[in-house]
C-alpha positions in Angstrom: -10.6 9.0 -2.9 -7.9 10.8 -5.0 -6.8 11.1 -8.4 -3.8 9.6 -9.7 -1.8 11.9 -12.1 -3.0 10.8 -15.6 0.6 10.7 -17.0 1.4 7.5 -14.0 -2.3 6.4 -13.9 -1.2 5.1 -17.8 1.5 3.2 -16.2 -0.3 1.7 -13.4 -3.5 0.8 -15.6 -1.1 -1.3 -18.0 1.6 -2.6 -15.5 1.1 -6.0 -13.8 -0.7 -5.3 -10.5 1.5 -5.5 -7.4 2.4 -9.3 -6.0 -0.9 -11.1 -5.0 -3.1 -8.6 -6.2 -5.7 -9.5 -8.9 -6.7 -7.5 -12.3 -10.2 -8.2 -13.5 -11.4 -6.2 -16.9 -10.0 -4.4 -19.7 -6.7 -4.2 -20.5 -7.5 -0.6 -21.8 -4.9 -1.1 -24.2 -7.6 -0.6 -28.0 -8.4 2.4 -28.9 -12.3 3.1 -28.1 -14.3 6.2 -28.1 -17.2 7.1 -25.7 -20.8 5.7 -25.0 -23.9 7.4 -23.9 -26.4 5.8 -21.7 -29.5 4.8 -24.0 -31.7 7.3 -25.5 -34.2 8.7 -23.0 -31.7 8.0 -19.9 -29.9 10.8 -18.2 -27.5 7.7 -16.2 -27.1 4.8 -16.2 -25.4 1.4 -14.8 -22.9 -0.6 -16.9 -20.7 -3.9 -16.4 -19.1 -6.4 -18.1 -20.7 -9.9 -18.0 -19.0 -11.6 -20.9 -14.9 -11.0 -22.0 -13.6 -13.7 -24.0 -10.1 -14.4 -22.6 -10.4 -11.9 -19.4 -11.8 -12.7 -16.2 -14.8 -10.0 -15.0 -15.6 -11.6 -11.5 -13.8 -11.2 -8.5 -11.4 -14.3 -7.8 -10.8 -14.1 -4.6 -12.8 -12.2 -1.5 -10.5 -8.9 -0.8 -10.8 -5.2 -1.5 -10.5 -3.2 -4.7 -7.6 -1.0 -3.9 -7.5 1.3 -7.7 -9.6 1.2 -10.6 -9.0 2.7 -14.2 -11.0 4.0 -16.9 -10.3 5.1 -20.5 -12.5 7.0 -23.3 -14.8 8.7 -20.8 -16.1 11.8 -20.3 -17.7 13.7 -17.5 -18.0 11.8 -14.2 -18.3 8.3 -13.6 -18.3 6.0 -10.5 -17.2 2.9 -9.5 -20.0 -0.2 -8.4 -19.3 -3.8 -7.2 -22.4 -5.8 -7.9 -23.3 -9.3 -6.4 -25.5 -12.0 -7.4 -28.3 -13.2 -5.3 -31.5 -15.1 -5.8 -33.2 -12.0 -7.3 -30.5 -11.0 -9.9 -27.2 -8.7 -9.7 -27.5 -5.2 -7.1 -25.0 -2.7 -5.8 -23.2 -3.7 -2.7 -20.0 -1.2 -3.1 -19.9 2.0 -4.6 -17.0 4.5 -4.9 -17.4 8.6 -5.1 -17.9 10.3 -8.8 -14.7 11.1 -10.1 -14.2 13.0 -13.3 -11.9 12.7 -15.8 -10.6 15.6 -17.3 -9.5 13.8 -20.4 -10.0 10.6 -22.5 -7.0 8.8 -21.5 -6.3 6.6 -19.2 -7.0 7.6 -15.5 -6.5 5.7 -12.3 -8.2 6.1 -9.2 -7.5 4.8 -5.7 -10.5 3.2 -3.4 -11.0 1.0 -0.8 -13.7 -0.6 -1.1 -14.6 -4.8 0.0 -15.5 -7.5 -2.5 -16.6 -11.1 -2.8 -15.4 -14.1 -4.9 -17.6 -13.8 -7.5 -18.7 -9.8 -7.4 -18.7 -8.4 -11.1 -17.5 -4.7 -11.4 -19.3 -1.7 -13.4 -19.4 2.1 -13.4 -22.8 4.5 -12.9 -22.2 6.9 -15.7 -23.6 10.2 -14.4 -26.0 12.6 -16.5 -24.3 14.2 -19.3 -21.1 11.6 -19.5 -19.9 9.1 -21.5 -17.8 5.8 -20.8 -15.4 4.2 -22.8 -15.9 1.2 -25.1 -14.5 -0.7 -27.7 -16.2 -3.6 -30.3 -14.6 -6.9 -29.3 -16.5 -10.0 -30.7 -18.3 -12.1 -28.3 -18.1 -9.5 -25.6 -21.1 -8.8 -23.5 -21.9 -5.5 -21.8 -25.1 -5.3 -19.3 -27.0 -1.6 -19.2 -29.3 -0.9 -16.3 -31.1 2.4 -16.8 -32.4 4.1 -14.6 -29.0 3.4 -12.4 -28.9 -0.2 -10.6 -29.0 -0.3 -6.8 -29.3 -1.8 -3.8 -32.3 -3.9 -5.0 -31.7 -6.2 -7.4 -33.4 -5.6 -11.6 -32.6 -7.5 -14.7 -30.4 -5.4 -17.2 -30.9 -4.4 -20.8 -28.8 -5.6 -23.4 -26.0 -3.2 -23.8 -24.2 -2.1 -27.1 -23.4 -5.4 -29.5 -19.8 -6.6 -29.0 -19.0 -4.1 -26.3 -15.9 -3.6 -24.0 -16.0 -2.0 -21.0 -12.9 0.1 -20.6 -12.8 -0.2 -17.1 -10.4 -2.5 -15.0 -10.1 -2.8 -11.2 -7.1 -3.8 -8.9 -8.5 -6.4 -6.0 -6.2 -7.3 -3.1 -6.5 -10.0 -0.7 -7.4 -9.0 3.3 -6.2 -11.2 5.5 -6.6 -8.6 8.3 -9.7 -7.9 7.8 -9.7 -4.1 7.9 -10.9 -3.2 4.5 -7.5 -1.6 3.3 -6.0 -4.9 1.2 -2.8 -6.4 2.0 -0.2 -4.9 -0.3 -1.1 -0.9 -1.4 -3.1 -0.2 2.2 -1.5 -1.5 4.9 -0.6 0.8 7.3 3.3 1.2 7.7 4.7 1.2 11.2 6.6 4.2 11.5 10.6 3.6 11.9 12.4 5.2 14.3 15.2 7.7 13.2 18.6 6.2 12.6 21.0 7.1 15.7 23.2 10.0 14.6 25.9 8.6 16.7 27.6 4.7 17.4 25.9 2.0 19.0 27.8 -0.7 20.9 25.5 -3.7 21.8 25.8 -5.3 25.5 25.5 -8.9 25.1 25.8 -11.5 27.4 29.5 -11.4 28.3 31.2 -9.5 25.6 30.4 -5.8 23.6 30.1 -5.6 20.0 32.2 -4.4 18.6 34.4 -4.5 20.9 36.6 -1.5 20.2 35.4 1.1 18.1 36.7 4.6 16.7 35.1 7.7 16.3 35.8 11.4 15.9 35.5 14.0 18.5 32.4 15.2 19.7 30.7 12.2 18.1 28.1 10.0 20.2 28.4 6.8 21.4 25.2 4.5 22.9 25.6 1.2 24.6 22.6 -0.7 24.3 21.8 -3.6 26.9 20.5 -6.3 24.3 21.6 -10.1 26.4 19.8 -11.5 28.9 22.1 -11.2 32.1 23.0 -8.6 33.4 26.1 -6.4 33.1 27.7 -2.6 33.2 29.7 0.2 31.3 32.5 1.0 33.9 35.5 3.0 32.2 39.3 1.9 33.9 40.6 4.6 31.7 39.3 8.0 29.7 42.2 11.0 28.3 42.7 13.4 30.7 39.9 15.8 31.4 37.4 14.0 30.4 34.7 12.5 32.7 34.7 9.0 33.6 30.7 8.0 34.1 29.5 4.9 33.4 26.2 3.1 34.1 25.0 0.8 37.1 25.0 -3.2 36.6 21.3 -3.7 34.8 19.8 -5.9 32.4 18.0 -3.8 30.1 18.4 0.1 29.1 21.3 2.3 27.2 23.7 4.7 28.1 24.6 7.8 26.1 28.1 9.0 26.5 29.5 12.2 24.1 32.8 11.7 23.5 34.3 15.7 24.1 38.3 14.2 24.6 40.6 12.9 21.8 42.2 9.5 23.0 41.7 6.3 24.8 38.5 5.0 26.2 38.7 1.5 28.2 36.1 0.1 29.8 34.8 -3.4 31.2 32.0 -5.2 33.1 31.5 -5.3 36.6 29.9 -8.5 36.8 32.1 -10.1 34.5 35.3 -8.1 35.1 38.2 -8.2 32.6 36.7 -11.4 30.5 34.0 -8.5 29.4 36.4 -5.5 28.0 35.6 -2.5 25.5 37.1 0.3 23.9 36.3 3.2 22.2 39.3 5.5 20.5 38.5 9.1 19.4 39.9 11.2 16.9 
């Protein structure tokens, strides 16, 4: 897990979450101050069941990708809790992170949810978490901290909103790392430093080119017949080379002489013609 910088976190709490992701929770946008666990509790479990207006369940099955907390202090974690025939337990949990100050703070996390999960943070000995008094809000407190067996909660603080929110993303992969912020990018290769000329299926493109001196130039085989690079015609002292009839592959050629290149295919003879000019 890792930290985002509080100054962005701000940002990203408050902006709309990236296309087909889902914010459930607080908007974190009142001003609220901190909570402690109740007396005679060194932690604790909260979560949201009631927000008027704002949904606190997960809406779709996915992973939640960041979550953001405001008005805490000392260390808090994230849970994902789930409702089964005994009552709510912990079926996700994220690492402690502490926040350093009372604004807003983003964290990233991976971690998989169900349609219908609720959200909450364990608030570690010593810390607080952020609320504010919104009528007809509903905050559940489990204390000692809830776990992976389910126990009814205590009523939490009248009118209470949790200044948390999470980010959930859908996973249509399946790999736990949601669909827009975890992916995976495939690595793109380099652009060529030099000037491509595609072999197609009876013609190059482009078919003439200009470049300067010393400058690259690839042909790269791209139809589905097969054809070659054979130059009629290069400056003088300069190499002639060339590549063998083929189907698939490149050829490299660095252009060292100023002047006129020609060139055509073998197969296809002078209906298949190329140029290159150098500066």
């Amino acid at each position: 897990m890792r930290a985002i910088l509080p100054a962005a976190a701000a940002l990203l709490a408050l902006a709309p979450a990236a296309h087909g992701a889902q914010t459930i929770g607080s908007d974190l946008n009142a001003r609220s101050f901190g909570v402690a666990c109740p007396a005679g509790s060194s932690s604790c479990t909260v979560s949201q069941a009631v927000l008027p207006g704002t949904p606190v369940t997960a809406p779709i099955d996915g992973v939640v990708t960041r979550w953001s907390v405001k008005s805490v202090t000392g260390t808090v974690a994230l849970r994902v809790l789930r409702q089964d025939a005994a009552g709510l337990r912990v079926v996700g949990a994220s690492a402690g992170q502490a926040a350093p100050t009372t604004s807003v703070h983003t964290f990233t996390t991976q971690i998989p949810v169900a349609s219908g999960d609720r959200v909450g943070l364990e608030v570690a000995p010593g810390a607080l978490y952020g609320a504010v008094a919104t009528p007809g809000a509903v905050l559940d407190v489990w204390s000692p901290p809830l776990g992976a067996t389910a126990a009814p909660p205590q009523p939490g603080p009248a009118d209470a909103e949790l200044m948390l929110n999470v980010v959930i993303e859908a996973d249509a992969n399946r790999n736990g790392l949601g669909d827009e912020s975890g992916e995976p990018q495939t690595p793109q290769p380099p652009p060529y430093p030099g000037r491509t000329v595609s072999v197609l299926d009876n013609r190059y493109s482009p078919r003439s080119t200009t470049v300067r001196r010393r400058s690259l130039v690839r042909w790269r085989w791209a139809g589905a017949s097969s054809h070659s690079v054979t130059f009629s015609r290069v400056p003088r002292g300069a190499r002639r080379g060339g590549s063998a009839i083929k189907r698939t592959g490149t050829l490299t050629k660095r252009m060292t002489r100023a002047g006129a290149y020609s060139y055509f295919c073998r197969v296809h003879g002078s209906a298949m013609r190329g140029a290159v000019r150098v500066r």
